[in-house]
C-alpha positions as CSV (number, residue, x, y, z in Angstrom):
1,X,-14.4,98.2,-52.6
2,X,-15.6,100.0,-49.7
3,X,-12.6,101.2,-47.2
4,X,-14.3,99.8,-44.3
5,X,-14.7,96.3,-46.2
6,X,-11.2,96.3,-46.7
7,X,-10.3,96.4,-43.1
8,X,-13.2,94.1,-42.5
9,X,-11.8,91.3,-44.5
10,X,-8.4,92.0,-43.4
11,X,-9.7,91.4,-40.1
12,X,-11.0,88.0,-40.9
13,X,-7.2,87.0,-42.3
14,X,-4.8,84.5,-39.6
15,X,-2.4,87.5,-40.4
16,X,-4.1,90.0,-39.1
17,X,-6.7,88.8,-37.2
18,X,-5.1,90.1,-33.4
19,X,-4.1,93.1,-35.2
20,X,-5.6,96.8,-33.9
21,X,-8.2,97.9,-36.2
22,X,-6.3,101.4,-36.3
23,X,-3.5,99.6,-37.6
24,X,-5.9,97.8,-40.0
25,X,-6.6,101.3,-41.7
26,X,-2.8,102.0,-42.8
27,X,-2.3,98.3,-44.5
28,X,-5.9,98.1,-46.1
29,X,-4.5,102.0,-47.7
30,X,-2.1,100.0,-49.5
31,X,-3.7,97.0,-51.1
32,X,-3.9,96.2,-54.6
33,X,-7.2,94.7,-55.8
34,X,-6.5,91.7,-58.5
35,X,-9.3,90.6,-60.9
36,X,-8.1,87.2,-62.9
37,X,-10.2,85.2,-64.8
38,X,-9.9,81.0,-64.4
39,X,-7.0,80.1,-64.8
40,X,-5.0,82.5,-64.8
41,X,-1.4,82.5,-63.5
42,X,-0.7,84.7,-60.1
43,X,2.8,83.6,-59.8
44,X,4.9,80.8,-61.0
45,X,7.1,78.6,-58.8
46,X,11.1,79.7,-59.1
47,X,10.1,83.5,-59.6
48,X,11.4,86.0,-57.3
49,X,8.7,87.0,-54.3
50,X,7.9,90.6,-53.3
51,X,4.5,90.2,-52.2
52,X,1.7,88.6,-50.8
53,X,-1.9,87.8,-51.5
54,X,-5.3,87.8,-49.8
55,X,-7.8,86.2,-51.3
56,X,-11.1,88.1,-51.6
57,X,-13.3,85.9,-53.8
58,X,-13.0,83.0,-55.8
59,X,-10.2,80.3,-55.0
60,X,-6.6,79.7,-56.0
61,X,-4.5,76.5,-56.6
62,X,-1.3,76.5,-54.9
63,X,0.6,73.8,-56.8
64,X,4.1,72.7,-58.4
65,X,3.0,71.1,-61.8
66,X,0.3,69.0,-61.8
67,X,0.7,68.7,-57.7
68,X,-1.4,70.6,-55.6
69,X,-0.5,71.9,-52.2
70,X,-3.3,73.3,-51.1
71,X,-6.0,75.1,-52.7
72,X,-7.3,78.6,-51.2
73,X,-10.9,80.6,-50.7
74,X,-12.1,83.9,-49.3
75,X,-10.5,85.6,-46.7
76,X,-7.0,83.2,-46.9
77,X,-3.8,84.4,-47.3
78,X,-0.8,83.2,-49.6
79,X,2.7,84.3,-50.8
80,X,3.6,86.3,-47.3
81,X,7.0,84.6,-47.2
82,X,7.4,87.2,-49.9
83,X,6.4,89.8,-47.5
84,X,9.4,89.1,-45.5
85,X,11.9,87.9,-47.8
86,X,12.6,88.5,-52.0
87,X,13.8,84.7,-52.7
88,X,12.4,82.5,-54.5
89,X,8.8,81.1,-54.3
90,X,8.2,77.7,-53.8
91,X,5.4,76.9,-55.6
92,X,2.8,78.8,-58.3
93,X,-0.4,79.9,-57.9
94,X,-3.2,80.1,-60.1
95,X,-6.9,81.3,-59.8
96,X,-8.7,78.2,-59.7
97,X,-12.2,80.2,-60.5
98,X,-12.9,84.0,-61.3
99,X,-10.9,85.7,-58.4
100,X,-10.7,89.1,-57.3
101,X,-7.2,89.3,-54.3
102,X,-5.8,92.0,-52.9
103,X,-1.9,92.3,-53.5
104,X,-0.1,93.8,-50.7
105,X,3.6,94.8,-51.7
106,X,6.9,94.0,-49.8
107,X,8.2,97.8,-49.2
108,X,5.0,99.1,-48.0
109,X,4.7,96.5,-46.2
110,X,8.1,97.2,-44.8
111,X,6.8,100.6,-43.5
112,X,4.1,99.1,-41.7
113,X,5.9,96.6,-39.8
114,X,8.5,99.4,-38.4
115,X,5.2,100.8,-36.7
116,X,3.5,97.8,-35.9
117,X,4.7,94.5,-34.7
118,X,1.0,92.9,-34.0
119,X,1.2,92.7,-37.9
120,X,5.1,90.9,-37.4
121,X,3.6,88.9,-34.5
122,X,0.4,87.7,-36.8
123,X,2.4,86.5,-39.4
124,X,5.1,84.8,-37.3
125,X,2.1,82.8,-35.9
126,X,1.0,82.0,-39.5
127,X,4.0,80.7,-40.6
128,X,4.7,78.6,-37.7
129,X,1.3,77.0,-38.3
130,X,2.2,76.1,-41.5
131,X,5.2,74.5,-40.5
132,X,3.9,72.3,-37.8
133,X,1.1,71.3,-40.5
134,X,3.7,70.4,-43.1
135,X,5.8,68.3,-40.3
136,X,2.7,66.4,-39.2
137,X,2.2,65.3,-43.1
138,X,5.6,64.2,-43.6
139,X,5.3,62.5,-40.1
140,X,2.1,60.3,-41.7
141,X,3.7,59.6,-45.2
């Protein structure tokens, strides 16, 4: 993939939507592309996080067994509690259709943040949707 589409799509993540485009350039340096076929596992729930996930085509399932959580398309963003963090994670994640992500990886990561903290700020912002989104759920159940 083209550099520029890299920072392009990395522009249309939550994460790093408000983030500089100059800042854009280092992080798309140090993505990972992913091909997986359907069906394939990305991570399973109870193994130990170092990175996250963007997803460039196709979709992924976000689940615990049979339950699923959420499931994921183009340009969305999954595993960045990883990014900030090497516990657990809390769920798996398989490509629910041919998928092609881009893996970014915890220490790199690391090196990024120490420059930038619109990239910090961005996924602060994510996470904090998520968990207002989760508490509304619970709320309704």
């Amino acid at each position: 993939m083209a550099f520029s589409k890299k920072v392009s799509l990395l522009k249309k993540t939550d994460i790093f939507k408000n983030t500089p485009e100059e800042d854009l350039v280092g992080i798309a340096d140090i993505l990972e592309e992913v091909s997986l076929k359907t069906g394939q596992t990305i991570f399973s729930k109870n193994e130990i996080g170092d990175c996250m996930y963007i997803v460039k085509q196709g979709s992924v399932r976000i689940h615990d067994g049979a339950y699923t959580f959420a499931i994921l398309n183009e340009n969305e963003v999954f595993g960045e509690l990883s990014l900030l963090d090497s516990e657990t994670r809390s769920a798996s994640a398989t490509s629910n259709a041919d998928t092609i992500l881009f893996k970014l990886g915890q220490l790199p990561f690391y090196k990024i943040l120490s420059k930038d903290q619109e990239v910090l700020k961005g996924i602060l912002q994510m996470l904090c949707r998520r968990i207002r989104n989760l508490d509304e759920k619970s709320a309704h159940q």
